[in-house]
C-alpha positions as CSV (number, residue, x, y, z in Angstrom):
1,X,0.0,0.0,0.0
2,X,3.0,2.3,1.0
3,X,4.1,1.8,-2.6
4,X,1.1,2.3,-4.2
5,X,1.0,5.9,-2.8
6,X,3.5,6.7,-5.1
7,X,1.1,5.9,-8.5
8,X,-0.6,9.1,-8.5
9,X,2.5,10.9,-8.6
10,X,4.1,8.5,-11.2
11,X,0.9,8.9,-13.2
12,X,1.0,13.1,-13.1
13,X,4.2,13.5,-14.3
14,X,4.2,10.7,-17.0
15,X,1.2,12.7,-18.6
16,X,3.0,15.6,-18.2
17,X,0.0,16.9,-15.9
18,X,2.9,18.0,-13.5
19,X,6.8,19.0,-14.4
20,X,9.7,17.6,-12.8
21,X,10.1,21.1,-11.1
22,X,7.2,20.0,-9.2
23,X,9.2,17.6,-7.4
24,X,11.2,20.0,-5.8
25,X,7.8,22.2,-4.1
26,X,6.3,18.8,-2.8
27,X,10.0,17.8,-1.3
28,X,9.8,21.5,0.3
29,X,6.8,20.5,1.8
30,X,7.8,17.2,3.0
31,X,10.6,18.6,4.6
32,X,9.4,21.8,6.2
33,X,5.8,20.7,7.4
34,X,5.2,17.3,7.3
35,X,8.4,15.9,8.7
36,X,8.5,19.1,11.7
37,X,4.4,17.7,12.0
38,X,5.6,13.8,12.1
39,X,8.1,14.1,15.0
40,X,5.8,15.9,17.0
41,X,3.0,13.5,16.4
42,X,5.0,10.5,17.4
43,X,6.5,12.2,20.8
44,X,3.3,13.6,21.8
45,X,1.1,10.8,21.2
46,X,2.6,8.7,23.8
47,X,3.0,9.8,28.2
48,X,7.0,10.4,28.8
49,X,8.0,8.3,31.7
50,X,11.9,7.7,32.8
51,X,12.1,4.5,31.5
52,X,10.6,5.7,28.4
53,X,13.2,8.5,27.8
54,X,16.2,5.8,29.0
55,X,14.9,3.9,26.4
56,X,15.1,6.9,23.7
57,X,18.4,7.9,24.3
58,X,19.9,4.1,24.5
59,X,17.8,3.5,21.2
60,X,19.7,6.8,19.8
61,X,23.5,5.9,20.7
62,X,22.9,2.1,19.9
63,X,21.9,2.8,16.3
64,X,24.6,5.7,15.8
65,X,27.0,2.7,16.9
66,X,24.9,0.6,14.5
67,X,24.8,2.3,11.4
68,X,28.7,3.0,12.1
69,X,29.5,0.0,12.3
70,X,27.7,-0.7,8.7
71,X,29.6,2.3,6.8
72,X,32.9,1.0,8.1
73,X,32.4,-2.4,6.9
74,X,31.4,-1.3,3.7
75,X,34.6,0.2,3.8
76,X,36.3,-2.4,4.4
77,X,35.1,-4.7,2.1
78,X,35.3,-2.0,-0.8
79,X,38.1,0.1,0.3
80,X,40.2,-0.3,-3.1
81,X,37.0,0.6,-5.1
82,X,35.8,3.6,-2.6
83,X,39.4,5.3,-2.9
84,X,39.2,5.5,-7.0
85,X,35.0,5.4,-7.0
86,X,32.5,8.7,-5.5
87,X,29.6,6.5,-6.3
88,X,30.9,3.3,-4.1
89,X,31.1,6.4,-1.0
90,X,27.4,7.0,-1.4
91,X,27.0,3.7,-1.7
92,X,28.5,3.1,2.0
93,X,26.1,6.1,3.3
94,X,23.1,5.1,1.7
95,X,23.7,1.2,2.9
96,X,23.3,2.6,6.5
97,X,21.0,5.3,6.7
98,X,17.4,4.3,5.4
99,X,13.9,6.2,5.8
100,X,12.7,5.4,9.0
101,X,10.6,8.3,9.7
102,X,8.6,8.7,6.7
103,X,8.4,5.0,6.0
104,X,9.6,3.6,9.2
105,X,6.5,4.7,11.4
106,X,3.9,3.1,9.7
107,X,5.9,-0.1,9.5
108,X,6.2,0.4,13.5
109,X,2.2,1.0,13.9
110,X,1.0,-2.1,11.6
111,X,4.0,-4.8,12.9
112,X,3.3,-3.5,16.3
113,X,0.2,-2.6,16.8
114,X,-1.3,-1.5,20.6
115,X,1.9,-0.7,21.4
116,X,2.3,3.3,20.5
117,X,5.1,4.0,22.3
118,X,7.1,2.0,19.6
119,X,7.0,5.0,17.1
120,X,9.2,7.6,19.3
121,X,11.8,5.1,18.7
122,X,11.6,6.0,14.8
123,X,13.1,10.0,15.9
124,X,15.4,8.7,18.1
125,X,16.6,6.5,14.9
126,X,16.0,9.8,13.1
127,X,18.3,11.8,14.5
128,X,21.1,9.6,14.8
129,X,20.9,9.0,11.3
130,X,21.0,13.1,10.4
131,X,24.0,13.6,13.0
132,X,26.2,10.9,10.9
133,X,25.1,11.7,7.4
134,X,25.8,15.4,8.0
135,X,29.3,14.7,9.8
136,X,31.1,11.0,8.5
137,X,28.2,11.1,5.5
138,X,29.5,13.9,4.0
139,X,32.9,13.4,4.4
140,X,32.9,10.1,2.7
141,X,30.6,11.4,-0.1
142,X,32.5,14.2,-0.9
143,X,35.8,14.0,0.5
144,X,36.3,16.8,2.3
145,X,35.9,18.0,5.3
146,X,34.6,21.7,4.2
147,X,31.4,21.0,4.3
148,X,31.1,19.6,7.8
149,X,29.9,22.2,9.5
150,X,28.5,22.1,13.2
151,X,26.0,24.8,12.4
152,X,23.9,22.7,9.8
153,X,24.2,19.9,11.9
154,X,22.3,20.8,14.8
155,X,20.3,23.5,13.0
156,X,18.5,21.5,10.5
157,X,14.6,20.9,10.1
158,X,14.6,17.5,11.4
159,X,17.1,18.5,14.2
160,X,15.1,21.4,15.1
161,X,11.7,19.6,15.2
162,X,13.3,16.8,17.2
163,X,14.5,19.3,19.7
164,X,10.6,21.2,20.1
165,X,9.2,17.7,19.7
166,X,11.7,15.7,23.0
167,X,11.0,18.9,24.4
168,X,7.1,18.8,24.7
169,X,7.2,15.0,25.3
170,X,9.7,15.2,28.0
171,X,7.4,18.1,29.8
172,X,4.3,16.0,29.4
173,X,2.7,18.7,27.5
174,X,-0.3,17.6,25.7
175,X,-1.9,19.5,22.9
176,X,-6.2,20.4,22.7
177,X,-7.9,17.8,20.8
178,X,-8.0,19.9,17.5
179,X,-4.7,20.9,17.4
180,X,-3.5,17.8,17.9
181,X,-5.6,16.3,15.3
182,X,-4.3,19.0,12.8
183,X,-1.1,18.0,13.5
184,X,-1.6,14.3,13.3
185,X,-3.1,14.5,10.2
186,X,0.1,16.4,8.6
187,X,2.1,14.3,10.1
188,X,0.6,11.1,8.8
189,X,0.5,12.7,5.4
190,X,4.6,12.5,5.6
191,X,4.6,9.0,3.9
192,X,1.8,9.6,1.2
193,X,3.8,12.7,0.2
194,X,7.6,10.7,1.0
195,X,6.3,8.2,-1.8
196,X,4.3,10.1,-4.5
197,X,7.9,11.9,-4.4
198,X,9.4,8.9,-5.2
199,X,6.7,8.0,-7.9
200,X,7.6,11.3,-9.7
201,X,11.0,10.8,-9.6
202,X,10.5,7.5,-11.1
203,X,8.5,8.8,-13.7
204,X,11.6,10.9,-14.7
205,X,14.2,8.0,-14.8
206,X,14.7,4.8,-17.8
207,X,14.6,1.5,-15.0
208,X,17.1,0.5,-17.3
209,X,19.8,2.8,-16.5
210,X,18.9,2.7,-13.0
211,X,18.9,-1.1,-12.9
212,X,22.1,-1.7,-14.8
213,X,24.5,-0.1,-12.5
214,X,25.2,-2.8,-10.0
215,X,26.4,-0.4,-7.6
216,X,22.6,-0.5,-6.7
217,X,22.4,-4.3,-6.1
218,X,26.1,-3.6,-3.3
219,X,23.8,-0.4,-1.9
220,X,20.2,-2.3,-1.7
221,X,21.9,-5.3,-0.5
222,X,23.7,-3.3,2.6
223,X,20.8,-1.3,3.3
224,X,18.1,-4.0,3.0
225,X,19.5,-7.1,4.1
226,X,23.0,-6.2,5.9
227,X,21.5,-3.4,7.7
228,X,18.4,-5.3,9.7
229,X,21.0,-7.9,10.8
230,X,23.5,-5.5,11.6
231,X,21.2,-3.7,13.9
232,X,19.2,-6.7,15.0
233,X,22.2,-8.7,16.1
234,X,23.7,-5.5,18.7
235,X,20.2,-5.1,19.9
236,X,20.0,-9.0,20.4
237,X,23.1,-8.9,22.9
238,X,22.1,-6.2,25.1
239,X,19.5,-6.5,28.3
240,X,16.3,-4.2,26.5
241,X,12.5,-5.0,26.3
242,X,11.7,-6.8,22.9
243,X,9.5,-4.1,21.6
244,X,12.1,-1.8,21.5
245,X,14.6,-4.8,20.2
246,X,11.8,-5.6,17.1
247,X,11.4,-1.6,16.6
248,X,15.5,-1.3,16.2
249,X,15.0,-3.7,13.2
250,X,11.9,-2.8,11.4
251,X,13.3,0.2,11.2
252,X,16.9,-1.1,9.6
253,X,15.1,-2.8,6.7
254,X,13.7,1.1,5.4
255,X,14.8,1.6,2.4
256,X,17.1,4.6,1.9
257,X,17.0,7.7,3.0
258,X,16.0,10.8,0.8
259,X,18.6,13.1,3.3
260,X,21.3,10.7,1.3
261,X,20.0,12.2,-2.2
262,X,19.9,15.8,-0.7
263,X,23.0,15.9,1.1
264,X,24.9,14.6,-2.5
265,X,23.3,16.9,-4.9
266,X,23.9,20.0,-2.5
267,X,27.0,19.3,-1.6
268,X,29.3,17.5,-5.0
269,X,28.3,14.2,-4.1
270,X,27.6,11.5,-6.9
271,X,23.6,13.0,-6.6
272,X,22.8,10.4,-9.5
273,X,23.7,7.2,-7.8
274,X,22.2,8.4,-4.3
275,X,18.7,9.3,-6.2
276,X,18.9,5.9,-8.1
277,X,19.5,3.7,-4.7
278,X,16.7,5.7,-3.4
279,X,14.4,4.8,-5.7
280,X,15.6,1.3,-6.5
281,X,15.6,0.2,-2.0
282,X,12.1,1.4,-2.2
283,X,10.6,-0.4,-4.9
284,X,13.0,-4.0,-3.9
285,X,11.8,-3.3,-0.2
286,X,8.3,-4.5,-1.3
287,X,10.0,-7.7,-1.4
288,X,13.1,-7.7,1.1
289,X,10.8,-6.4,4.0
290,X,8.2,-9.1,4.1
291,X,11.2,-11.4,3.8
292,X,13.3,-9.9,6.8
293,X,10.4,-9.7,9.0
294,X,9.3,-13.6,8.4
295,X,12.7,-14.7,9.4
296,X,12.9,-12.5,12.5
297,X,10.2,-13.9,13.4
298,X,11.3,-17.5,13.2
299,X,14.9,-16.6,14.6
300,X,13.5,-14.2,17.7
301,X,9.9,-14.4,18.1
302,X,8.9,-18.2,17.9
């Protein structure tokens, strides 16, 4: 269903209904309302207790070690090729940081449902995900180390939303009843926006040439498949509830993130290959999600 939010948008620019400059006002609106409106849906829908914001911050620091630990062996299983190759350094990035926000929350609400404090995990994931794609993310993209700069990395939309949102949550404050709706509703918007995005953008690329680089296959294959067990194994060792342990690996088998595709087209990055693994972990996730989930299932939940 996810997926098929993206048709319409596929549809619109195929019959030319919509440009391709279109893209960039819907990704402006994505960014700047809907994502601000997701984080403080999922942090003010559930009551902060201390074992609840324990839980947050050890979720943050154990996937920042995670998707670390992911990048760097990337790296060392393609260092030769990543010295001599940009695309292989996006490749690394992309293979770690995946869409957990956008994607990842109604993942959380549908695999775990009646349990809502499962999607405040997905900003905690969030966060740690912006922090290393705008620090070790851009420097293996790029290169150099100019463009790390402290000021965009705390002083970002998703940053700044997160701060508002932990905030709020850890204050207790509730909103009215309409407000909150209103901002609900934006918020849940995130992912029918996220993927008719995506449809667009497909509608502007040839499968072919997307298909035929296998850099994608290296990238989808770290992100989809390396990533979940990456993640799932660490959270398997240490002494945490198993919702929060099921939550840490639904969210590792998201597909890419869209920050990856923003951070290399802004910044002389290989923006090409990063919009191309995009596109290509959310179309094979339709496949490698069900997949990942039935045998976590089997391994931890039987």
């Amino acid at each position: 269903m996810m997926v098929a939010y993206g048709v319409p948008g596929y549809l619109l620019v195929k019959l030319k209904v919509l440009g391709e400059d279109s893209i960039k006002a819907f990704a402006k609106f994505l960014l700047y309302v809907c994502q601000p409106a997701l984080s403080l849906y999922t942090l003010s829908s559930v009551d902060a207790t201390p074992t609840l914001i324990r839980d947050l911050w050890i979720f943050f620091f154990v996937t920042l070690v995670g998707q670390v630990a992911i990048i760097f062996l990337y790296f060392f299983i393609f260092r030769k090729k990543m010295k001599l190759d940009f695309a292989h350094r996006v490749c690394a990035v992309a293979g770690a940081c995946g869409n957990v926000g956008f994607f990842g929350v109604p993942l959380l609400e549908n695999l775990i449902p009646g349990v809502p404090e499962v999607r405040v995990y997905s900003a905690a994931f969030s966060i740690a995900m912006n922090l290393l794609g705008w620090t070790l993310g851009l420097l293996l993209m790029t290169g150099d180390r100019k463009y790390i700069k402290l000021k965009a990395v705390f002083i970002n939309p998703s940053v700044i939303a997160f701060a508002v949102s932990f905030t709020l949550f850890a204050l207790r404050f509730k909103f009215p009843p309409q407000p909150a709706e209103y901002i609900e509703t934006l918020g849940r918007m995130s992912t029918v926006v996220c993927m008719t995005i995506l449809g667009m953008r497909l509608a502007t690329k040839k499968l072919t040439s997307i298909f035929s680089n296998y850099r994608i296959y290296v990238a989808a294959a770290s992100k989809l498949i390396l990533s979940p067990i990456v993640i799932g194994a660490i959270f398997s060792l240490l002494p945490l509830n198993q919702e929060l342990k099921t939550s840490a690996f639904i969210l590792a088998c998201c597909p890419a993130a869209t920050m990856i595709q923003g951070l290399a087209e802004t910044h002389g990055g290989d923006g090409r290959t990063a919009a191309d693994i995009v596109l290509s972990t959310s179309l094979m996730c339709i496949f490698t999600i069900p997949l990942m989930w039935t045998l976590y299932n089997f391994l931890f939940l039987a």
